[in-house]
Every structure is written in structure tokens, then in C-alpha cells.
C-alpha positions, 0 to 999 in steps of 0.5 A: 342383288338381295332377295326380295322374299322375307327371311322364313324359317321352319321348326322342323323338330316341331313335335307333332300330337299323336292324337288331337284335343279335344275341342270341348269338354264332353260335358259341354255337349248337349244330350237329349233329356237334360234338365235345367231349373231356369230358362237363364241357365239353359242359355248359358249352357247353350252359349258356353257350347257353342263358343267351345266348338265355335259358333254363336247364338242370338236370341230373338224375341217376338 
């Protein structure tokens, strides 16, 4: 009778980190007392932070 599970194989000599990634860059992260010259580039910024630690952003006008 032939197995009805799918073959699977593990990598057991996978190589594990012993420390993580990091997830963004340190220069990504937000501070208080930044300074931008334009609104535009503000956004930016704030976009290309929350896409490297995974969130979005939606601007709404009133």
C-alpha cells in the first residue's frame, strides 16, 4: 500500500545565526528632532521605515 503523505525532507545540517539581522537599518529608525527640507521628503522617509519593519502608511487629506 503507498503512503498517502507527500515525501518531506529536513536539512538537519542547516546552519542556524548565532545572532539575528537586523530588520532595518538604524538609519531608518525615526528620532525625535529630525529635520527634513520638504514635507515630500518627510513621507519618504516615513514610507521606506514602515516597509522595512512591515507596516504601511496611507495619507489622507481632509
Amino acid at each position: 500500500m503507498q503512503s498517502l503523505m507527500p515525501h518531506v525532507t529536513s536539512n538537519y545540517n542547516a546552519t542556524i545565526p548565532s545572532s539575528p539581522t537586523p530588520l532595518f537599518v538604524e538609519e531608518l529608525k525615526p528620532k525625535g528632532g529630525k529635520l527634513f527640507d520638504t514635507l515630500e521628503e518627510s513621507k519618504i522617509f516615513y514610507r521606506r521605515y514602515a516597509h522595512n519593519v512591515g507596516f504601511s502608511v496611507l495619507l489622507i487629506r481632509n
